[in-house]
GUPA-314173 format. One record per residue (C-alpha): residue number from 1; chain; y, x, z. Coordinates in nm, 4 decimals. Layout:
// GUPA-314173
LUMTI	NUM	A	Y	X	Z
...
***
This chain:
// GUPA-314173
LUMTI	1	A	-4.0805	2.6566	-3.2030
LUMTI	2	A	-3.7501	2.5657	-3.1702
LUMTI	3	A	-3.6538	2.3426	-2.8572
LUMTI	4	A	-3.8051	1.9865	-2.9527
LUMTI	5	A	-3.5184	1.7846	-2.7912
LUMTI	6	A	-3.1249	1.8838	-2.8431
LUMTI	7	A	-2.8771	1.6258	-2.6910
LUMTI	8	A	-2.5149	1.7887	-2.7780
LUMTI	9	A	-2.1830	1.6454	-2.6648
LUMTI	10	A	-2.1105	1.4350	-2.3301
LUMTI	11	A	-1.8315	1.1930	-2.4468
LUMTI	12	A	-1.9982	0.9201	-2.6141
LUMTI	13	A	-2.3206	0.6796	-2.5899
LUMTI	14	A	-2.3368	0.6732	-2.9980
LUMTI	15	A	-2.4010	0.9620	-3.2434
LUMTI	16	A	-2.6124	1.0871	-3.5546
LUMTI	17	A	-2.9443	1.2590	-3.5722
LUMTI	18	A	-3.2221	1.4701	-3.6962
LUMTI	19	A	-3.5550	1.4037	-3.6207
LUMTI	20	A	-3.8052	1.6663	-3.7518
LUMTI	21	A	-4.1357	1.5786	-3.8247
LUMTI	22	A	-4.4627	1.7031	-3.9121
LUMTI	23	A	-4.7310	1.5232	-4.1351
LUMTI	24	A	-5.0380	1.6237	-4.0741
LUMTI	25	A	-5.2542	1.5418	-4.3727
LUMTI	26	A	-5.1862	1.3850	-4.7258
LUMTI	27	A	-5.0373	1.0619	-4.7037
LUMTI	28	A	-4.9593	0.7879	-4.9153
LUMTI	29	A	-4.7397	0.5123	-4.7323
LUMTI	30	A	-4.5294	0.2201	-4.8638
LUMTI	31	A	-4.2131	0.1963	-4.6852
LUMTI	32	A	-4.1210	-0.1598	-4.6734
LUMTI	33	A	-3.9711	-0.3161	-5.0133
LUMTI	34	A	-3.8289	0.0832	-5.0788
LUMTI	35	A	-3.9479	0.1115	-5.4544
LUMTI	36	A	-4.0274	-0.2187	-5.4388
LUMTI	37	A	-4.3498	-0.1622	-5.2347
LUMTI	38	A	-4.4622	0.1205	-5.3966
LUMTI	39	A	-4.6930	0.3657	-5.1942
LUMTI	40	A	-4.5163	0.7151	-5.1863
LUMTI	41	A	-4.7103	1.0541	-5.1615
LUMTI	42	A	-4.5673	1.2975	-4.8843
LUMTI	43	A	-4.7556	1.6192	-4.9090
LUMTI	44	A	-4.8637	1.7677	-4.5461
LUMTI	45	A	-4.5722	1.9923	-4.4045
LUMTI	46	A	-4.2355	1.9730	-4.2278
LUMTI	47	A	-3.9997	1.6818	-4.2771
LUMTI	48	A	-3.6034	1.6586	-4.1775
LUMTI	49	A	-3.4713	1.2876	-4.1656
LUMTI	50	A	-3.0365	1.1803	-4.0932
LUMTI	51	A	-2.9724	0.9065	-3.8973
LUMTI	52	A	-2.7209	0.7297	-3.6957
LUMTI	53	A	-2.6644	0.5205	-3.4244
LUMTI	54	A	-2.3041	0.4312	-3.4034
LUMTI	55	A	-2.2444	0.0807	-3.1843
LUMTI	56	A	-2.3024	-0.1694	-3.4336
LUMTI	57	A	-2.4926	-0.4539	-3.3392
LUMTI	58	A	-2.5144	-0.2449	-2.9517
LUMTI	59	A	-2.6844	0.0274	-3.0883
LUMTI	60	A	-2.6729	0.3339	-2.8311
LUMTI	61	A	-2.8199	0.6868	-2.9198
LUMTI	62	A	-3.0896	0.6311	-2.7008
LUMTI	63	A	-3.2284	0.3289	-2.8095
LUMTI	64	A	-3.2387	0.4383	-3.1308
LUMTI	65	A	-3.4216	0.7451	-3.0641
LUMTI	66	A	-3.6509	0.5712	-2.8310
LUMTI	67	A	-3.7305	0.3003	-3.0985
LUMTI	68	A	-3.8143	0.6346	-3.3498
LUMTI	69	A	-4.0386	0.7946	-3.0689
LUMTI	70	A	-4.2222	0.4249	-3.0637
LUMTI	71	A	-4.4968	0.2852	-3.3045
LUMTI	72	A	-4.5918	-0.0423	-3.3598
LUMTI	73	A	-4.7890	-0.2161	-3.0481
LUMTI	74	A	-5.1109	-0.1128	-3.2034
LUMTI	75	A	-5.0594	0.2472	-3.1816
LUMTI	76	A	-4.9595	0.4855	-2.9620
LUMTI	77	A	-4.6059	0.6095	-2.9020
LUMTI	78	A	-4.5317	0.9651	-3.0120
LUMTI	79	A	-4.6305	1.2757	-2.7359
LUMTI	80	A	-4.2073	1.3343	-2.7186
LUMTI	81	A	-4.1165	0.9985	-2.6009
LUMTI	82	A	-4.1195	1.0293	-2.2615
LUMTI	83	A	-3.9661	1.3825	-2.2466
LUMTI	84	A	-3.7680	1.1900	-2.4619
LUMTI	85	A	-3.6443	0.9229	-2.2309
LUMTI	86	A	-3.6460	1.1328	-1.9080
LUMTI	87	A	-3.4003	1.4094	-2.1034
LUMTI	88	A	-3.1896	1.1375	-2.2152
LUMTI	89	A	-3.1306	1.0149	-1.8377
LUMTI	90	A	-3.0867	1.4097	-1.7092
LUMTI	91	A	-2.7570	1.3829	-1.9635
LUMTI	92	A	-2.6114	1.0401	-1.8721
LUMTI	93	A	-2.7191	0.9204	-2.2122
LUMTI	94	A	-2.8270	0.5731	-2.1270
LUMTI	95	A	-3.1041	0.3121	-2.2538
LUMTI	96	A	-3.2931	0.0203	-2.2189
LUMTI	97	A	-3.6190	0.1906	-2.2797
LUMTI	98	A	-3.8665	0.3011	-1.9688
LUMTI	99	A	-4.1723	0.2625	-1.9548
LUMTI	100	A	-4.4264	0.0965	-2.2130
LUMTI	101	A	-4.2321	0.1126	-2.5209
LUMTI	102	A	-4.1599	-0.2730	-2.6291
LUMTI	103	A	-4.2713	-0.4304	-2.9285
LUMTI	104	A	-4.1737	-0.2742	-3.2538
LUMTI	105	A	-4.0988	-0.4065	-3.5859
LUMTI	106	A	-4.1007	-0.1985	-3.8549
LUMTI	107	A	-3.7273	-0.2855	-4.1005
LUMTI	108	A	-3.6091	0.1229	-4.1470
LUMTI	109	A	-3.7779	0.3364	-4.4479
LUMTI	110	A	-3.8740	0.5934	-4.1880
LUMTI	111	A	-4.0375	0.3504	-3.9620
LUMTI	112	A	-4.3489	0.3041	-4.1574
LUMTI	113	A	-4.3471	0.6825	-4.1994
LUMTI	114	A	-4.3090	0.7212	-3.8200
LUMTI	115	A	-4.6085	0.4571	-3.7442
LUMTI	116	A	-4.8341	0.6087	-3.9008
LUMTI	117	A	-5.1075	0.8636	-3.6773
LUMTI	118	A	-5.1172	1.1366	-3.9175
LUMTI	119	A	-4.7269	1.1829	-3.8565
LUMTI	120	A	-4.5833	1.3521	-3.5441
LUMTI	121	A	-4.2280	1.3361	-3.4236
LUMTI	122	A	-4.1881	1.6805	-3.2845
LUMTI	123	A	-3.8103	1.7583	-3.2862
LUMTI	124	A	-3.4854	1.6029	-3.2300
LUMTI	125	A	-3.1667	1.7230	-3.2836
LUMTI	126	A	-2.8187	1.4258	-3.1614
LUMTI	127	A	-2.4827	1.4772	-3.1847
LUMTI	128	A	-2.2857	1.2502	-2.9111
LUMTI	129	A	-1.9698	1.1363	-3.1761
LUMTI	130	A	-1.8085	0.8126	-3.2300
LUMTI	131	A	-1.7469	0.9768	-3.5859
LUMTI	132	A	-2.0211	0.8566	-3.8766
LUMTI	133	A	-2.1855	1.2380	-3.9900
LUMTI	134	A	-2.4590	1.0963	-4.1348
LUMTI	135	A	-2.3424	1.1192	-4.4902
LUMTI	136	A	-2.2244	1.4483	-4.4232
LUMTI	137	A	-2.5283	1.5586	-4.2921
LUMTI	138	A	-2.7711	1.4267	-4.5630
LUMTI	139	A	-2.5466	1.5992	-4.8228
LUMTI	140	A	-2.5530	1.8823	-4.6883
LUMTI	141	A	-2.9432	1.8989	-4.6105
LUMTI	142	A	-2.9677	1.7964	-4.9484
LUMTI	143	A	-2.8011	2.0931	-5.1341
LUMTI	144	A	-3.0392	2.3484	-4.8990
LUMTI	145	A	-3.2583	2.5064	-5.1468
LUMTI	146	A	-3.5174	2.4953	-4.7995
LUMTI	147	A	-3.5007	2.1111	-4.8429
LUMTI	148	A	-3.6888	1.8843	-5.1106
LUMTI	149	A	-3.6543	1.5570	-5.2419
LUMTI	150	A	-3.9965	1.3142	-5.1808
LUMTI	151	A	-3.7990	1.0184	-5.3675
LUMTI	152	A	-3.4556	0.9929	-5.4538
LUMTI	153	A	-3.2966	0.7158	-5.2448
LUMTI	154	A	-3.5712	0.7029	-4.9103
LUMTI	155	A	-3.4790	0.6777	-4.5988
LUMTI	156	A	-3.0796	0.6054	-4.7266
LUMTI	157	A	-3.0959	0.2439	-4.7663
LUMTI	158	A	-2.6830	0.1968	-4.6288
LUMTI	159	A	-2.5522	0.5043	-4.8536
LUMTI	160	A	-2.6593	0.4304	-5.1795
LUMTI	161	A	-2.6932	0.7602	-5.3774
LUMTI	162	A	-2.8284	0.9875	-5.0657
LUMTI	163	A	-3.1574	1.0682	-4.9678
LUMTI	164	A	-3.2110	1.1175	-4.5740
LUMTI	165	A	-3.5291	1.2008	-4.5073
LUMTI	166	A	-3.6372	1.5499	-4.6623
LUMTI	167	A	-3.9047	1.7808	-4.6896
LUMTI	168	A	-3.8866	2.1121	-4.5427
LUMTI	169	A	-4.0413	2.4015	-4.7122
LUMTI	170	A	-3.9027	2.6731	-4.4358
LUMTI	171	A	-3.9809	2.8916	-4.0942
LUMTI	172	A	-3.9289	2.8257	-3.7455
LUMTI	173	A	-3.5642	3.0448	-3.8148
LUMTI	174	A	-3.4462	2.7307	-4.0430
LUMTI	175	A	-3.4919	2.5062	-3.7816
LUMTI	176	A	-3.3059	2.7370	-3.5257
LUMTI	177	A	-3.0359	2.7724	-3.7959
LUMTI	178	A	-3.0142	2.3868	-3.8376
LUMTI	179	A	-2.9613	2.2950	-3.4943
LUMTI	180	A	-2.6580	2.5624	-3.4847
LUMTI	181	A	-2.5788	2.4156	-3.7669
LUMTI	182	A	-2.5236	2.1365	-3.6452
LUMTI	183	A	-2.3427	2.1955	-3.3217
LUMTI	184	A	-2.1071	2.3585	-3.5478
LUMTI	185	A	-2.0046	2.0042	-3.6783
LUMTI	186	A	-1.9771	1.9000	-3.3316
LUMTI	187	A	-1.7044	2.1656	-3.2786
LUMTI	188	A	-1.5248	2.1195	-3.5433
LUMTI	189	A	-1.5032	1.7393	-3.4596
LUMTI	190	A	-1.2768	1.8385	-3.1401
***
C-alpha cells in the first residue's frame, strides 16, 4: 500500500486534498439533504474524494483533515487520526486538534459517508497551495477510466456540475500514480 499520509509543499497552512477510502461492506447512506435525503448505494471497494481547505471562515489544512479523520461523538475516530495529527506537527502544518477529537457535526456529503463504521479512511494525499485545485482535481479524476461515478453531483455541493468523491476500480500502482500525480500539480504551481 501506498504511504497512507502525503503532506506536499511547506509554504502555506491551506491546500486541497484526497482522502482515499475503503468501504468495507454494502452500504446504503443518506448524505444529508444530497438527493433530497435519498439513501445512496456505494458498493464495497476503494473510494477517491477532492477537497479543499483554503482560509475561508479560518479553515487550515489541518483542521480540515482532522475533522475528516473524526466521527460523530458516538463513534470512534478513524485508526489514521492520530498519525494524522502527529505527521501534521512533524511538517509545521498547524491545528487546533490534539487529543479527543471534539464534537462533530455532520454538514459535508462525505461526512455521513465518513461516520459511518463500515468505512475506513486509509489514505491522504494534501497539497500545501493558496491556489483552489479542487476543480481541477475532480475533473481530472473524473475523466480516469479507473474512476466511477456513485451519483452525479455527491460530494460537490460548491461546484455545481462536478462530482468529488469517486469510486476506484484500480491496484495499489493507481494509487502510487495518483499521488505523483498530484505532486506534479504542485510543481507546476511554482
Amino acid at each position: 500500500m501506498s504511504t497512507p499520509i502525503q503532506i506536499l509543499g511547506e509554504k502555506y497552512q491551506s491546500g486541497v486534498y484526497l482522502l482515499r477510502l475503503h468501504i468495507h461492506q454494502p452500504l446504503t447512506v443518506a448524505c444529508g439533504r444530497f438527493k433530497r435525503g435519498q439513501p445512496l448505494f456505494f458498493p464495497p471497494g476503494d473510494y477517491v474524494y477532492v477537497g479543499s481547505a483554503l482560509g475561508a471562515r479560518g479553515a487550515t489544512l489541518a483542521n480540515r483533515l482532522a475533522r475528516h479523520a473524526t466521527r460523530t461523538a458516538d463513534r470512534p475516530p478513524h485508526a489514521l487520526r492520530t498519525a494524522l495529527l502527529e505527521h501534521c506537527t512533524a511538517v509545521g502544518l498547524g491545528g487546533k486538534h490534539s487529543g479527543a477529537p471534539p464534537p462533530k457535526k455532520l454538514f459535508w456529503h462525505i461526512d455521513y459517508v465518513l461516520n459511518e463504521l463500515t468505512v475506513e479512511l486509509c489514505g491522504i494525499t494534501a497539497l500545501r497551495t493558496a491556489t483552489c485545485l479542487e476543480a481541477r482535481l475532480a475533473q481530472w479524476l473524473n475523466a480516469d477510466l479507473d474512476t466511477f461515478v456513485v451519483e452525479k453531483g455527491l460530494g460537490a455541493s460548491d461546484h455545481r456540475g462536478a462530482t468529488h468523491l469517486l469510486g476506484v476500480q484500480a491496484d495499489e500502482a493507481w494509487w502510487t500514480g495518483l499521488a505523483a500525480w498530484t505532486q506534479s500539480i504542485l510543481k507546476d504551481e511554482g
